[in-house]
N, C-alpha and C positions, 0 to 999 in steps of 0.2 A: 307555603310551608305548613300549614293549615291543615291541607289537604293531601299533605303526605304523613301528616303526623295520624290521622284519620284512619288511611288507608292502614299504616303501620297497626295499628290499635287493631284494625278490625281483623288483619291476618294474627294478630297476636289470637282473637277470639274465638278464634275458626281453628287452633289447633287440636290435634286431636279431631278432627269432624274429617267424615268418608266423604268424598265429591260423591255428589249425584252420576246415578248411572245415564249411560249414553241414554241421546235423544230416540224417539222411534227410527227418525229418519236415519239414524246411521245406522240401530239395529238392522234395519232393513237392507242393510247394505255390506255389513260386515257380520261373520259370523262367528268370530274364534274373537276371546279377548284372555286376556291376565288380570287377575286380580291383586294387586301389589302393594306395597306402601307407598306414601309419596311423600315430599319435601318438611311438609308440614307436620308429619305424623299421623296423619290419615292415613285410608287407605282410597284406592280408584279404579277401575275398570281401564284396563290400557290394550286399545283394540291391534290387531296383529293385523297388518296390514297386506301380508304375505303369506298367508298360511300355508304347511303341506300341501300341497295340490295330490296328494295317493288317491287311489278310486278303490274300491271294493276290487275289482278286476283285478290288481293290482297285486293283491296279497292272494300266492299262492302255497298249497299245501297245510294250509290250516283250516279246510274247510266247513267241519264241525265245531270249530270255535267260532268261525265267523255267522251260519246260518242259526247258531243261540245267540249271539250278540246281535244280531240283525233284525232276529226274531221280535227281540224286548225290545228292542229300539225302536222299530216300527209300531208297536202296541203302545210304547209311550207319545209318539209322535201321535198316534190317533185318539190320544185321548182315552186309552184303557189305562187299568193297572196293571203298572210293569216293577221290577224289581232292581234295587240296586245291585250293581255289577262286579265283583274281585275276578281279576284276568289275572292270577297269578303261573308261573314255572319261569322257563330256562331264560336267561337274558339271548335278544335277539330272534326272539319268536316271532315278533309280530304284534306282540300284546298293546305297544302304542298307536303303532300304525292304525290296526284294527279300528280304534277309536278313532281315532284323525278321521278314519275312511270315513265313518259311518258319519261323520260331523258334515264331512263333504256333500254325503250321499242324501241327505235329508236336511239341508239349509236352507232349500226353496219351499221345502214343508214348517218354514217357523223353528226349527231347533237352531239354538244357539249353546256353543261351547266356551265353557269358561276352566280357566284352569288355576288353582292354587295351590300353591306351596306346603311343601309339610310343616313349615315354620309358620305358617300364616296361616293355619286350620285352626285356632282357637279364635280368628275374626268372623268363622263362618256362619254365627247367628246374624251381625251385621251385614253379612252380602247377602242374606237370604230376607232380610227385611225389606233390600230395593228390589230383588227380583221376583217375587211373590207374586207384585203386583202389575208384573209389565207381560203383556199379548204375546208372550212368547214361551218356548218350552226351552228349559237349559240342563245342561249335564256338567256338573262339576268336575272336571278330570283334577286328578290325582296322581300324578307320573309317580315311577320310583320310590313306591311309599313304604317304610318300614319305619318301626321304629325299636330304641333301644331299651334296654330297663331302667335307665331312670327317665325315659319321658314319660311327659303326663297329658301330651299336647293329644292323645291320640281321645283321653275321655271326652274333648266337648264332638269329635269324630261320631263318636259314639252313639252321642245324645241326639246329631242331627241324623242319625242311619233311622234311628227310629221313634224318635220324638219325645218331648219332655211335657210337660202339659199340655204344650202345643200339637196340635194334627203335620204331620209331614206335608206341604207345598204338594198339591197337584200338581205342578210342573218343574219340577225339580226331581234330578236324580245323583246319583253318587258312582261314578265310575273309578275304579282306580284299577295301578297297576304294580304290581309286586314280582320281588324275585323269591319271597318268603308268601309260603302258604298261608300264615297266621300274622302276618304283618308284624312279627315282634321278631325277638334275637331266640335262637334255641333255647327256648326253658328249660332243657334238661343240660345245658355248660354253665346256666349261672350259678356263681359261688354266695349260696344262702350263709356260709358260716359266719357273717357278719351282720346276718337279718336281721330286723325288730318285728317281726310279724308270727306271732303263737304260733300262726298254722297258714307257713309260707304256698305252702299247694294253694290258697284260696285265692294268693296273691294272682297265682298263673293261670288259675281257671280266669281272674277276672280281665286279667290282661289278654288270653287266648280269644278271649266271645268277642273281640272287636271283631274279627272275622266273618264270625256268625251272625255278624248283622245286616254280612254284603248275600241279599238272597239269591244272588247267581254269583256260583262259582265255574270261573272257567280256567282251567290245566293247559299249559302252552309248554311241550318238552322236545326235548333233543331232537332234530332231524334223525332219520335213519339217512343210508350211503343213498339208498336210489331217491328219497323222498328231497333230498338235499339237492340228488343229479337231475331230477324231474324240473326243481323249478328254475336251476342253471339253465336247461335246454327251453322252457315256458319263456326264460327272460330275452333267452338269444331270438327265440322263434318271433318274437313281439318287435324286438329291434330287427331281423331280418341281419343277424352279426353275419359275417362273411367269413365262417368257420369249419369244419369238416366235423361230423360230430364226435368222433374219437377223436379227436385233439383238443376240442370241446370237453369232453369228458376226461380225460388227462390232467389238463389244464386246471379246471374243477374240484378236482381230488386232492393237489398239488396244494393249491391255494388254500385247500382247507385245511392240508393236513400241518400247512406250515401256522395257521391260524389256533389250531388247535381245537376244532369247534364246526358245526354243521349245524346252520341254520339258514333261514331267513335272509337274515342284514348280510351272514358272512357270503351267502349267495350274490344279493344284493351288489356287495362292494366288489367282489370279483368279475360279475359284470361291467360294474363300474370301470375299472383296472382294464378289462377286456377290451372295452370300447373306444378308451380311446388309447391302444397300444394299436387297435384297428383304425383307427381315424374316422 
């Protein structure tokens, strides 16, 4: 009884406190985690046990987005300075995948991926205290990132892009992904008639510079018809689909136009659809 009243006490103690980050030996062995809350009100590193498996190879017709994100990545992997990263345009570019890939492409080089929440970006002085100091290099992905005018989560964002007293981590970067160029809502639809700010413009300069603090910006837009029918045909040619290619490209156009949309993923899923309609 003793020693559950004990035990009890001591989780009461521990609330509020982050678990310690994984051991070397699992670093060494996993490379993509979550950074999450947990039972207690902490937070913890929760390793993904399954990651995308995408390759570089993989991601077709974006290929000056990918050989500037590949570029920094490699520089950071080697121990240069490199720059934190906004992959902002059209949903279904590519703009996550890209990341996943390069997380793939450069795991046995010591980079590890960690990914957090946009609700759970004002804990990111505490996850940047355990990984600081671990023999590894990490990139904090950022999926899906916007936010709206009344958050305020995006200032400690801010402070970690480019430091507050403190020097930015040698081994840490900041990638994210957006379907907004400036990470916020259109400043020029919100309705100021309700403001308290003298001189609401300074409000939007200061809300717009989160952006400017990601010093690579990279533009992910619409497929055009052939850039869309190219990587239909890259994906058939790769599976060896058992298709004729004007049926192939029929098929392709159909899908998309019933999709409403030309890209990437919608390439992607109409293979998907394709393949096993072909068994």
């Amino acid at each position: 009884m003793l020693r559950g009243l004990v035990q009890n006490l001591m989780r009461f103690l521990r609330r509020g406190e982050d678990a310690a980050p994984p051991t070397l030996a699992t670093l060494s062995k996993l490379h993509a985690y979550r950074w999450q809350p947990d039972h207690h009100g902490g937070f913890s590193w929760h390793p993904v046990s399954h990651p995308d498996p995408i390759e570089l190879p993989d991601l077709i017709g974006i290929e000056t987005a990918k050989e500037r994100l590949q570029a920094n990545t490699a520089r950071f992997v080697a121990g240069h300075p490199a720059n934190h990263a906004l992959l902002w345009g059209s949903r279904g570019t590519g703009k996550s995948s890209l990341v996943k890939a390069l997380a793939n492409h450069y795991a046995d080089q010591k980079l590890r991926i960690l990914e957090v929440a946009k609700e759970d970006l004002h804990q990111l002085p505490r996850l940047i205290t355990q990984l600081v100091a671990l023999p590894y290099r990490f990139i904090i992905f950022c999926d899906d990132l916007s936010f709206e005018e009344d958050e305020v989560s995006y200032k400690t964002l801010k402070t970690v892009l480019e430091g507050g007293l403190e020097s930015r981590p040698d081994n840490l970067l900041i990638y994210a992904t957006s379907n907004r160029r400036h990470l916020m809502a259109d400043v020029n639809s919100w309705d100021r008639s309700h403001g308290k700010e003298l001189r609401p413009e300074e409000g939007v300069e200061e809300r717009i510079s989160l952006s400017d603090r990601f010093g690579l910006w990279i533009g992910f837009h619409p497929f055009s018809q052939d850039e869309y029918l190219a990587v239909v045909s890259a994906y058939a040619e790769t599976l060896q689909l058992p298709i004729a290619a004007q049926a192939l490209r029929k098929e392709a156009l159909n899908w998309a136009r019933l999709r409403g949309a030309r890209s990437g993923r919608v390439a992607r899923q109409f293979i998907t659809d394709l393949q096993g309609r072909l068994g």
